[in-house]
C-alpha positions as CSV (number, residue, x, y, z in Angstrom):
1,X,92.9,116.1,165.8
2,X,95.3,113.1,164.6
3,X,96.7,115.1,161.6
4,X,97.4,117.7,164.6
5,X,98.9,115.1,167.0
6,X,101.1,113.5,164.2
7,X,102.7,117.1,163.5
8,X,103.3,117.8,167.0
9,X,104.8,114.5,167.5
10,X,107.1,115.3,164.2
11,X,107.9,118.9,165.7
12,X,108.9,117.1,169.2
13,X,111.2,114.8,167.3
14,X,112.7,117.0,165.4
15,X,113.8,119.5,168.3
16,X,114.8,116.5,170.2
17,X,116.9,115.1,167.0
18,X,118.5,118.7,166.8
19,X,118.9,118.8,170.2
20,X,120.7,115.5,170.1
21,X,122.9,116.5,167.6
22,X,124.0,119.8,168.7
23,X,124.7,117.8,172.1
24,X,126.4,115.2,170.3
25,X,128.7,118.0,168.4
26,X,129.8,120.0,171.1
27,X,131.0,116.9,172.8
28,X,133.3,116.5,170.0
29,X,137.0,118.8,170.0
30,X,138.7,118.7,166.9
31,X,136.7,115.4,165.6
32,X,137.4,113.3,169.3
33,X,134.6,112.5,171.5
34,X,134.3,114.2,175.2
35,X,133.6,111.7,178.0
36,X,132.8,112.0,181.3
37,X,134.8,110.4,184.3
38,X,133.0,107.5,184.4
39,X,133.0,106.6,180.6
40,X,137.0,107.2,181.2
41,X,137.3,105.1,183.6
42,X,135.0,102.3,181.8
43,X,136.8,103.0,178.8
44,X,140.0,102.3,180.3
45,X,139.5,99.5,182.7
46,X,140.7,97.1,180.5
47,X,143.9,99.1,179.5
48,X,147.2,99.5,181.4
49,X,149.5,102.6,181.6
50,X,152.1,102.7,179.0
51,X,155.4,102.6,180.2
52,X,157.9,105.0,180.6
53,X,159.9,105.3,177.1
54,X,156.9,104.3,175.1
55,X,155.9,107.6,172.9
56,X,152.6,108.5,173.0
57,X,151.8,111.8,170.6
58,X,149.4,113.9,169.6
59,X,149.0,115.0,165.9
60,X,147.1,117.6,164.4
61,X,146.4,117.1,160.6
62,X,149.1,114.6,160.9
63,X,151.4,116.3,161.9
64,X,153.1,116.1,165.5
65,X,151.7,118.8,168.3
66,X,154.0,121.3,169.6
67,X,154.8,120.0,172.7
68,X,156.6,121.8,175.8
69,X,158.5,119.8,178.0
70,X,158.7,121.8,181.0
71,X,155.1,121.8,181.4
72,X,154.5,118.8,180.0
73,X,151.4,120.1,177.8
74,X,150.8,120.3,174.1
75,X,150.2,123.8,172.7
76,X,147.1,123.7,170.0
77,X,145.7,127.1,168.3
78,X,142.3,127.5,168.3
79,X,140.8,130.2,165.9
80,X,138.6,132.3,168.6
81,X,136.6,134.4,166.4
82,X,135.2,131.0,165.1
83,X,133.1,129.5,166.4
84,X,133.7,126.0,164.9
85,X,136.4,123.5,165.8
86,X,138.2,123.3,162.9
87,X,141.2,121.3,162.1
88,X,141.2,117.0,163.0
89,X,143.0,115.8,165.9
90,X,144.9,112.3,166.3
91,X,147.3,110.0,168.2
92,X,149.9,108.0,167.8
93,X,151.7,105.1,170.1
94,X,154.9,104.3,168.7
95,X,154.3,105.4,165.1
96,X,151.0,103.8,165.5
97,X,147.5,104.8,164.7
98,X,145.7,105.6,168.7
99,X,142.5,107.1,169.7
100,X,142.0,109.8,171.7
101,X,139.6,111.2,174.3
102,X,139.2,114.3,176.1
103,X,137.8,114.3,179.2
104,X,135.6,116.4,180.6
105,X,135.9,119.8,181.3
106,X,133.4,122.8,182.0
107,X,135.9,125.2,180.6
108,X,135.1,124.2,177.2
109,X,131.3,125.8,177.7
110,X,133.5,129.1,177.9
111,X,136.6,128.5,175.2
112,X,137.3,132.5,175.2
113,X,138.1,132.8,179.1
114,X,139.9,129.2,178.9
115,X,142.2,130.3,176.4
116,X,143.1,133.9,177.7
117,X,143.8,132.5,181.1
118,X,145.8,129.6,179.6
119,X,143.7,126.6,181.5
120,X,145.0,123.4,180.6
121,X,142.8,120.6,179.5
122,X,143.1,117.1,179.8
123,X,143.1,114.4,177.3
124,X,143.9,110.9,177.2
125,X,145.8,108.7,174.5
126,X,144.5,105.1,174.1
127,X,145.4,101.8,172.0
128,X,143.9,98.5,172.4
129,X,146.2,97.6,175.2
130,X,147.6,100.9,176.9
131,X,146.9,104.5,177.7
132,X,148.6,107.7,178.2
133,X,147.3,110.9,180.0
134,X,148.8,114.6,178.4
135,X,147.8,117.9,178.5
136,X,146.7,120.6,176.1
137,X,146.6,124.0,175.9
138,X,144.7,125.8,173.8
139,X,146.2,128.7,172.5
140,X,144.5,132.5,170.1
141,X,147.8,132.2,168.2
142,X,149.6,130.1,166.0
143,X,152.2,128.1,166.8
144,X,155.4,127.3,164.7
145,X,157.7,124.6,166.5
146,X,161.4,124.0,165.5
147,X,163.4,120.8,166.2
148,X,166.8,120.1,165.4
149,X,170.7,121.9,166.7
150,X,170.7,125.2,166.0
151,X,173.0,126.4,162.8
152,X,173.0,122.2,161.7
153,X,171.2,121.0,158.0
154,X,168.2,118.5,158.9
155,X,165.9,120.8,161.8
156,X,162.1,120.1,161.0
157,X,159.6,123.0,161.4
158,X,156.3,122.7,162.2
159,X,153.5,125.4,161.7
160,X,150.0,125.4,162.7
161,X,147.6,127.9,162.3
162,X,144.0,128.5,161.8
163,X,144.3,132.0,162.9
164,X,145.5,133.7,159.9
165,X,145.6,131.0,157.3
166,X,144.7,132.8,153.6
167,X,143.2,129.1,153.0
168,X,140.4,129.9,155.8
169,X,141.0,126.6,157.6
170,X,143.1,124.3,159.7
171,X,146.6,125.2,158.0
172,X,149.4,122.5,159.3
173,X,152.8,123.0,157.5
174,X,155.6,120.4,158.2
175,X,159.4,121.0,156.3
176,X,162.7,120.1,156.8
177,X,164.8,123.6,157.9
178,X,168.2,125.3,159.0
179,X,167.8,128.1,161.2
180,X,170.4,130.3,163.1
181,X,170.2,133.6,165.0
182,X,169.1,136.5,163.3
183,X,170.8,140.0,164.2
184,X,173.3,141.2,165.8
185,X,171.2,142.7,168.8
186,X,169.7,139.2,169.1
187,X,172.9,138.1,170.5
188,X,173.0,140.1,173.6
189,X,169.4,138.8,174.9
190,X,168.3,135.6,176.3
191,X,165.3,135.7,174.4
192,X,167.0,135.8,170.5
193,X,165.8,136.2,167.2
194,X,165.8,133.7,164.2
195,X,166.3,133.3,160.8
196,X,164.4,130.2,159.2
197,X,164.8,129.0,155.6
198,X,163.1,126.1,154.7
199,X,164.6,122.9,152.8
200,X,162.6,119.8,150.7
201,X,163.1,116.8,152.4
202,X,165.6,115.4,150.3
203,X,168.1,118.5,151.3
204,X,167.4,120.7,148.2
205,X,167.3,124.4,149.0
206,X,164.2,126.9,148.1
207,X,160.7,125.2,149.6
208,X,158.5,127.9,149.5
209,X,155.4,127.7,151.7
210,X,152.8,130.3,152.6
211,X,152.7,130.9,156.2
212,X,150.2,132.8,158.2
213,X,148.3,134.2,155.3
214,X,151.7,135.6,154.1
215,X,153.3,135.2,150.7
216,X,155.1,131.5,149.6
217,X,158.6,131.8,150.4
218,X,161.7,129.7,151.7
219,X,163.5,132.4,153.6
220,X,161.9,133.6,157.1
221,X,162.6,135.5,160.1
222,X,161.1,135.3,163.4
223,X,161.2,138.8,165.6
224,X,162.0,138.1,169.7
225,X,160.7,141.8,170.6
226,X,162.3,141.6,173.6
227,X,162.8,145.4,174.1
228,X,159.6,146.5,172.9
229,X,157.2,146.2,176.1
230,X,154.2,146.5,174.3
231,X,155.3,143.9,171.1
232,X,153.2,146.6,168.8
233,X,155.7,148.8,167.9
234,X,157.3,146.5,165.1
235,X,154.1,145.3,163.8
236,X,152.4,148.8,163.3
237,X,155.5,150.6,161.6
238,X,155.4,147.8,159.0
239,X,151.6,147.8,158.4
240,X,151.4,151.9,158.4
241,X,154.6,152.0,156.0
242,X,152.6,148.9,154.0
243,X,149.2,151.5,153.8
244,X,151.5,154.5,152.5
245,X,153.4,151.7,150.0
246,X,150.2,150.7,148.6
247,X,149.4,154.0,147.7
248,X,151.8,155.1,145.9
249,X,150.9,153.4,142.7
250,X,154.4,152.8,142.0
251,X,156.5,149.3,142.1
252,X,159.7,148.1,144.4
253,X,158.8,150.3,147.9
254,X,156.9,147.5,149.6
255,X,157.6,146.8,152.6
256,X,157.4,143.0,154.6
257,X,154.7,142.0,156.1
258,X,154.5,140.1,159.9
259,X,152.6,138.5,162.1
260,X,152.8,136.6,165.4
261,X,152.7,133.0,166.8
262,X,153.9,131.5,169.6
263,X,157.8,129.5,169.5
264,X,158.7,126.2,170.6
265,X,162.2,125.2,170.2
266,X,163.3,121.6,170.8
267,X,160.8,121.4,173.7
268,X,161.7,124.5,175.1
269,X,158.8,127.2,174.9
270,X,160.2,130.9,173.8
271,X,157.6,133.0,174.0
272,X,155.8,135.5,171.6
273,X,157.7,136.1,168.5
274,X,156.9,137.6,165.0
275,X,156.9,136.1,162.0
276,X,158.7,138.2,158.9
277,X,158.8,138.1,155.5
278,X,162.4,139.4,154.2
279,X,162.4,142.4,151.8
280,X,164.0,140.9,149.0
281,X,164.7,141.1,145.4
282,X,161.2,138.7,145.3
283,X,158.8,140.6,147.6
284,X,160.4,144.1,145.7
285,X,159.5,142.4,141.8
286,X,163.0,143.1,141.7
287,X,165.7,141.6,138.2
288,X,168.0,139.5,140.2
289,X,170.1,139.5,137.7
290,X,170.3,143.1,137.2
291,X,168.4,145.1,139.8
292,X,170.0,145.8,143.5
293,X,169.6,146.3,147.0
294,X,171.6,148.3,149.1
295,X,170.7,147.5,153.0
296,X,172.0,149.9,156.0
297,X,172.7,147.6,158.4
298,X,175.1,149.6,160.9
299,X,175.6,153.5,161.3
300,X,179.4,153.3,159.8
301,X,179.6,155.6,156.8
302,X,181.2,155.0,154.0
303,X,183.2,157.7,151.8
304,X,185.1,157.1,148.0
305,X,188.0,155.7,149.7
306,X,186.0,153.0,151.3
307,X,184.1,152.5,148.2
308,X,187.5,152.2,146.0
309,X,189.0,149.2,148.5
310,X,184.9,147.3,147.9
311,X,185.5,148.0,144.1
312,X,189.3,147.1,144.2
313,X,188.6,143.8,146.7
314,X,185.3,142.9,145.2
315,X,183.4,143.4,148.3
316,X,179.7,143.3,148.8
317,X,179.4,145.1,152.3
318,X,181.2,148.9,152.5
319,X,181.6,150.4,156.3
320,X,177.9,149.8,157.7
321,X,176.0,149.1,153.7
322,X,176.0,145.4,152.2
323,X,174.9,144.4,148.6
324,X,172.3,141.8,149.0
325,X,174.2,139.3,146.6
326,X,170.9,137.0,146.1
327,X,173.5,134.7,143.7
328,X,174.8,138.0,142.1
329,X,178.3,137.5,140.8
330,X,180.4,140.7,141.8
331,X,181.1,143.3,138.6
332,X,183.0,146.7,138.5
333,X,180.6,149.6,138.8
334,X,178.3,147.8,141.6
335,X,178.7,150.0,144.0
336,X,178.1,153.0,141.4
337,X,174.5,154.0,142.0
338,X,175.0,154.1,146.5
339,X,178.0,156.0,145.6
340,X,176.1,158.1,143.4
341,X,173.3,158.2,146.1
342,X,175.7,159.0,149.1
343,X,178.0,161.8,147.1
344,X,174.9,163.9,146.2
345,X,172.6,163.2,149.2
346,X,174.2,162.8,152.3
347,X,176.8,165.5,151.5
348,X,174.7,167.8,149.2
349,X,176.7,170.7,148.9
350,X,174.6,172.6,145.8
351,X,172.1,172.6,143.4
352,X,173.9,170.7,140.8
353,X,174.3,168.3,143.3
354,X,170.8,168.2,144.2
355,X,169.8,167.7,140.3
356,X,172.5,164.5,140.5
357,X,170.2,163.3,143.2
358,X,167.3,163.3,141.6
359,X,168.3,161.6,138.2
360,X,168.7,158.5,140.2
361,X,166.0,158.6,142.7
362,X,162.3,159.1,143.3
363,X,161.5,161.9,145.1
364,X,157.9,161.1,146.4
365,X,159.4,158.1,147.9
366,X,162.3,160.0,149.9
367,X,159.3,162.4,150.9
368,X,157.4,159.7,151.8
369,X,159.6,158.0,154.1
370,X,161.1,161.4,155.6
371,X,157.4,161.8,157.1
372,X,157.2,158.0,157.8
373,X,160.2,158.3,159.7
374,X,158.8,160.9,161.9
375,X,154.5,159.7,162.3
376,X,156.5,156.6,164.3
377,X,159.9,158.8,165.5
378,X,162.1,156.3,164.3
379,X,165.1,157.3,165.8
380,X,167.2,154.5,165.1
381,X,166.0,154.4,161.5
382,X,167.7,157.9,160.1
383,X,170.9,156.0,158.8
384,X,170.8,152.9,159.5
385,X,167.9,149.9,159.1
386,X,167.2,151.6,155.9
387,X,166.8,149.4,152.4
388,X,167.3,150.8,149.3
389,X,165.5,149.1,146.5
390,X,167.4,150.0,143.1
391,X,165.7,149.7,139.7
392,X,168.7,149.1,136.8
393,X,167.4,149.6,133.8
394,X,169.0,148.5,129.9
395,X,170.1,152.2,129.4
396,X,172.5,151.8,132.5
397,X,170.1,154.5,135.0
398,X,168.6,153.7,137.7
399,X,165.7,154.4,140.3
400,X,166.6,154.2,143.7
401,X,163.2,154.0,146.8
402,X,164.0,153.7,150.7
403,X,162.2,151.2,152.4
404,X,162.2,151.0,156.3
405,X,163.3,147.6,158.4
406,X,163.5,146.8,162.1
407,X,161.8,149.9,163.3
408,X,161.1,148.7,167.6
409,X,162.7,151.9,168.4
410,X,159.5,154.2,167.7
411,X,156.0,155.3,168.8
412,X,157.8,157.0,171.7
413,X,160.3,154.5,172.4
414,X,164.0,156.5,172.1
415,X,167.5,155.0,173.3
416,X,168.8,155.0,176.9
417,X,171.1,157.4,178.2
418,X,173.3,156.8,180.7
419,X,175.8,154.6,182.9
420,X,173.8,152.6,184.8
421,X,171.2,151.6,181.1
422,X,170.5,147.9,181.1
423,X,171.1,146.1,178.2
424,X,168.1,146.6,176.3
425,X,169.0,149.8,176.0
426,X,165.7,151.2,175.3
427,X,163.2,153.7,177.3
428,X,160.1,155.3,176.6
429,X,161.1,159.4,176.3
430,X,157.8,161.8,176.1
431,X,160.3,164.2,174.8
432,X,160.5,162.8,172.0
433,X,157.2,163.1,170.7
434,X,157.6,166.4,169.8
435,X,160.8,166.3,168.0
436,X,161.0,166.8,164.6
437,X,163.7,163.6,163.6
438,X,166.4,165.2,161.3
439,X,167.5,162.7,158.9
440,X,170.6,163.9,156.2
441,X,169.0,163.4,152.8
442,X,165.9,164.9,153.6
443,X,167.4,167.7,155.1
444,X,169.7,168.2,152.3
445,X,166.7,167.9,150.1
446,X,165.4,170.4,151.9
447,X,167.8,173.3,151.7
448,X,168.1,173.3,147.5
449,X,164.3,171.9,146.8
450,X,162.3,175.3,146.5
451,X,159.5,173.2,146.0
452,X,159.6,170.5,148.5
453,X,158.1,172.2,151.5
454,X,154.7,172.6,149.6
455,X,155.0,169.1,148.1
456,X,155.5,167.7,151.7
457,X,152.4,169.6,153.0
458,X,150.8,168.0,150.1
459,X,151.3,164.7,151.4
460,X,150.9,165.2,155.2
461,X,147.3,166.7,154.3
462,X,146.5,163.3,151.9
463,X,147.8,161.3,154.8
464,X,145.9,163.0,157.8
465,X,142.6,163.3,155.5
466,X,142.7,159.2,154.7
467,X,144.3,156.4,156.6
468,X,146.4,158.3,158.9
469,X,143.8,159.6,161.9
470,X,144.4,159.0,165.9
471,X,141.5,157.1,166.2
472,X,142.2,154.6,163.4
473,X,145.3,153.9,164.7
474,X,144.1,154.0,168.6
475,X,141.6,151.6,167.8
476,X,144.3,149.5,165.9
477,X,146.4,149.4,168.6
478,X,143.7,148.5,171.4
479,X,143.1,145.7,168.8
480,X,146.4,144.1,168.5
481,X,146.6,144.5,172.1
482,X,143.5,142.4,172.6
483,X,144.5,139.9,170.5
484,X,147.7,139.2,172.2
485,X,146.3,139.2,175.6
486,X,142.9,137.4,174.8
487,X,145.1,134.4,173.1
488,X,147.0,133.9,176.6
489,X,150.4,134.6,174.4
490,X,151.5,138.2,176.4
491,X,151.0,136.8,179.8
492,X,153.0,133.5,179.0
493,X,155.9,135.7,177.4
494,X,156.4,137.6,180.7
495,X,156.2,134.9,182.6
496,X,159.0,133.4,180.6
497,X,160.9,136.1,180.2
498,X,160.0,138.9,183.0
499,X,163.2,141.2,182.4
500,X,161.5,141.9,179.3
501,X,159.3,144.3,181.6
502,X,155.9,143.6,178.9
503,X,153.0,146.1,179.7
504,X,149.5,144.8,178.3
505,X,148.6,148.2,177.9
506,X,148.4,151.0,175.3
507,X,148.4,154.4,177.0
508,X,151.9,155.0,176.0
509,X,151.6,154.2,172.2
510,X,147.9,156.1,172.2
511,X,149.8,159.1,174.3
512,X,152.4,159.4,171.6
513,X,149.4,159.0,168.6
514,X,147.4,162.2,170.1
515,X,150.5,164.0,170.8
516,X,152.5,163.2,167.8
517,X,150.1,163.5,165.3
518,X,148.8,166.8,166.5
519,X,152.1,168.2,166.7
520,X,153.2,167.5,163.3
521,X,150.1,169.0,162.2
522,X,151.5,171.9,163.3
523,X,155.2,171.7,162.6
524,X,154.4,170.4,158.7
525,X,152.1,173.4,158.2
526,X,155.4,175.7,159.0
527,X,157.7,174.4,157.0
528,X,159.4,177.0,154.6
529,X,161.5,177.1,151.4
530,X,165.5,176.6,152.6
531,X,166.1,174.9,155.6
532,X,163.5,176.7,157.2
533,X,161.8,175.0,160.7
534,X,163.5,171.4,159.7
C-alpha cells in the first residue's frame, strides 16, 4: 500500500511538474516572460516613463524590428505552421541592453486568428530606471525593412524570416544596401517596385546572402504587383515555367525564383511585395566572360540597320533588346548571334532560313516556351519580357534558350482597351482564355517545321499527364491564396493601397485553369503540318 502511495505521489508530481512547465513556456514569446496587469504594474512601480527623444527598440536576434511609424507598432513574423516560438527577442534603451515584457493577452491562446486579423499586442520595454510601452504585430510573412534615401550609397536592409528560411529557423539578415526603382512601369504607380543590391559594411560591392530560402546573391528585386489583384499571377508563371525548366535535363533555361514578405521603407509600411532573384549570367551557370544574354525589355524591333549603328557605336541595348554587360567589355561581333536569331526567326522567309535557326538554337526550348506562353496567356510576353540565355562555345557557335520574366499580364489578365482605361492598364478578359497567343518565332517555326506539330503534341500530352492538371494548380492557387490572407499581409495591402482593387479570391485564376487547359487540349490536338490552326 506504501510502495502504491509513493508512485501515485511520484505520478501527481510529475503531471504537476509538466503542467508547470508547459504553463511556464507558453507564458514565454520569443524567450520574454508574459505578465499579467498586476505583475506590470508591480514591475513598474518603481520605474518612470522615458522621455520623449529617448529611443527605446526592440530587436530580434539582434537586430532592430521593423517598425511602422504611422501605427506606431513593430512588425514581427511568426512562422504559423509552427507551433514553436522560434527566434529570441530583446530591447534596447539608448544602445543599451533592456528587458522586455509582454503583457497579457488572450489572443495569444489563438496566434492563427490574431495574426490573420492583424490584432496588435502589447509589450513593454524596461531598464532599471525607465520604461517604454510599443506595440507589436505579428505578422505569416517575412518582413524585409529598408532605411536610408532612395538611389544614395549607405541604406541598411533588414530581413527577418522564419517563414521560408532554408536554415529552418529564426533567419535575421542585416547589410548595408543601395536600392532604387526597378522598371519602368513602377514609375507610373504609387506603390513602386525595387531593385536591392547589397554592400559589406565597409562599402565594397557583391555581399551575397541567402534570403527567403532562395539562392546567396547581392543583387535583388522586390515586385509591387500593384496591377495584379490577386498577387498570384507573377508567382505561379515563375514556379510552372521553374517545373517545365527542371525537366528538361538541359542547363541555362532556369528561370528566378520569388517569394513574398511584407515592405517597410524608412518607417513607412508598403505593403505586400515579392522578392526576386535576377536571371543572370549566375543563376543561368552562365561564362561571364564569354557567354551572353540578350533581354527584351520593350516591344521596339530592331533590323540590320539598327544593329550596324550598336556595332559601329559600341552599344549594348538595340531598339527594345539590351546586352546584359555583367562587366563585359564591348567586342565586334556581339550582337552576331540576336542578329542571327532575329534574321532567321522573326522574319523566316524559307527553309534554309529555318535550318539557320536551328544551328543556333534549341528547339525543345522554343517549343517549350511557345506552349508556356499560352498555359498562362501571356500576352505581354510574345516580344517583349523575353531572356535569351546564349551558350558561346570555343568553336565560335552558340546555343541560344528563351526564358520568361515579368509575366503579371496572364492567367486571364489581358490589357485595357479604351479611352477612359486607368493607369494600370490591366483587366481581366474571359475572351482570352480561349485564344491561341500567336507569337512570331513559333509561328515561323511552324510553317517550315514538318515535324513540329507532332513534336508539340508530344509535349502538351507529357505536360497534361504530369505536373500540369487543373486540380494541381487549383489547389496551388487556393494555397497561395490562404497564405497571403491567413498572414494578415493581403488585407493590410488594400488597406494601404485600395486603387489597387485586391480580390482575396481565386474564382477568376481557377475559371481560366478549367477553361484554358481544356481548351488547349483541344486546339493542340489539331494542330497540322504548315501553318495549319496556329
Amino acid at each position: 500500500m506504501k510502495k502504491v502511495t509513493v508512485l501515485c505521489g511520484s505520478f501527481l508530481f510529475i503531471c504537476l511538474f509538466v503542467l508547470y512547465m508547459t504553463s511556464w513556456k507558453n507564458r514565454r514569446i520569443m524567450g520574454s516572460e508574459m505578465f499579467s496587469d498586476a505583475e506590470i504594474r508591480f514591475l513598474l512601480e518603481s520605474k518612470s516613463p522615458l522621455e520623449d527623444g529617448i529611443q527605446a527598440e526592440l530587436l530580434i536576434n539582434g537586430v532592430g524590428a521593423a517598425y511602422e511609424e504611422k501605427e506606431a507598432r513593430y512588425y514581427i513574423p511568426k512562422n504559423m505552421e509552427d507551433g514553436q516560438w522560434k527566434g529570441s527577442i530583446q530591447a534596447a534603451v539608448e544602445g543599451l541592453p533592456a528587458s522586455v515584457a509582454w503583457a497579457e493577452d488572450d489572443a495569444f491562446g489563438n496566434m492563427r486568428q490574431a495574426v490573420a486579423e492583424g490584432h496588435v499586442f502589447r509589450c513593454v520595454i524596461y531598464n532599471e530606471t525607465g520604461y517604454k510601452w510599443t506595440n507589436v504585430l505579428f505578422t505569416g510573412l517575412p518582413v524585409m525593412s529598408i532605411d536610408g534615401d532612395m538611389g544614395e550609397p549607405g541604406s541598411r536592409v533588414s530581413v527577418f524570416d522564419p517563414v521560408k528560411s532554408f536554415r529552418k529557423d529564426y533567419q535575421v539578415e542585416e547589410s548595408s544596401a543601395y536600392y532604387n526603382i526597378r522598371g519602368n512601369a513602377s514609375r507610373r504607380f504609387e506603390k513602386i517596385g525595387y531593385r536591392l543590391e547589397l554592400f559589406y559594411d565597409d562599402g565594397s560591392a557583391g555581399r551575397d546572402l541567402s534570403l527567403l530560402g532562395m539562392r546567396s546573391d547581392n543583387d535583388w528585386q522586390l515586385k509591387a504587383m500593384y496591377s495584379d489583384r490577386s498577387k498570384l499571377r507573377d508567382k505561379l508563371s515563375i514556379d510552372l515555367w521553374n517545373q517545365i525548366a527542371a525537366g528538361t535535363g538541359t542547363r541555362a533555361d532556369d528561370g528566378c525564383r520569388m517569394e513574398y514578405l511584407e515592405l517597410i521603407v524608412n518607417g513607412e509600411y508598403r505593403g505586400l511585395y515579392g522578392l526576386v532573384e535576377p536571371t543572370d549570367y549566375k543563376s543561368l551557370e552562365l561564362d561571364r566572360s564569354r557567354d551572353l544574354i540578350y533581354k527584351v525589355v520593350m516591344d521596339e524591333r530592331p533590323n540590320d540597320s539598327l544593329f550596324d549603328m550598336s556595332e559601329q557605336t559600341q552599344s549594348f541595348s538595340c531598339a527594345g533588346v539590351n546586352i546584359r554587360q555583367s562587366d563585359k567589355t564591348f567586342y565586334p561581333g556581339i550582337w552576331e548571334p540576336f542578329r542571327m536569331l532575329w534574321n532567321n526567326g522573326y522574319e523566316t522567309e524559307s527553309e534554309e532560313e529555318l535550318k539557320l535557326l536551328y544551328n543556333c538554337i534549341d528547339r525543345q526550348n522554343f517549343i517549350e516556351y511557345g506552349l508556356y506562353q499560352n498555359v498562362i496567356a501571356g500576352v505581354d510576353n510574345r516580344f517583349k519580357n523575353i531572356i535569351y540565355s546564349t551558350i558561346v562555345y570555343e568553336n565560335g557557335t552558340y546555343t541560344i534558350r528563351r526564358i520568361p520574366w515579368d509575366q503579371n499580364y496572364s492567367w486571364g489578365d489581358d490589357f485595357e482597351q479604351g479611352e477612359d482605361k486607368d493607369d494600370k492598364n490591366i483587366r481581366y478578359n474571359p475572351d482570352i482564355l480561349t485564344k491561341w497567343m500567336n507569337e512570331d518565332v513559333f509561328w515561323n517555326m511552324r510553317a517550315y517545321d514538318m515535324e513540329l506539330a507532332d513534336d508539340i503534341k508530344d509535349t502538351w500530352k507529357n505536360w497534361r499527364s504530369s505536373f500540369l492538371t487543373e486540380e494541381v494548380w487549383k489547389d496551388y492557387t487556393r494555397e497561395l491564396m490562404a497564405y497571403l490572407v491567413d498572414s494578415g499581409a493581403f488585407s493590410r495591402d488594400t488597406v494601404r493601397w485600395p486603387d489597387s482593387g485586391n480580390v482575396p479570391a481565386t474564382e477568376e485564376i481557377e475559371i481560366f485553369i478549367d477553361t484554358r487547359f481544356s481548351w488547349l487540349d483541344e486546339y493542340v490536338s489539331q494542330i497540322e503540318a504548315g501553318r495549319g490552326r496556329f
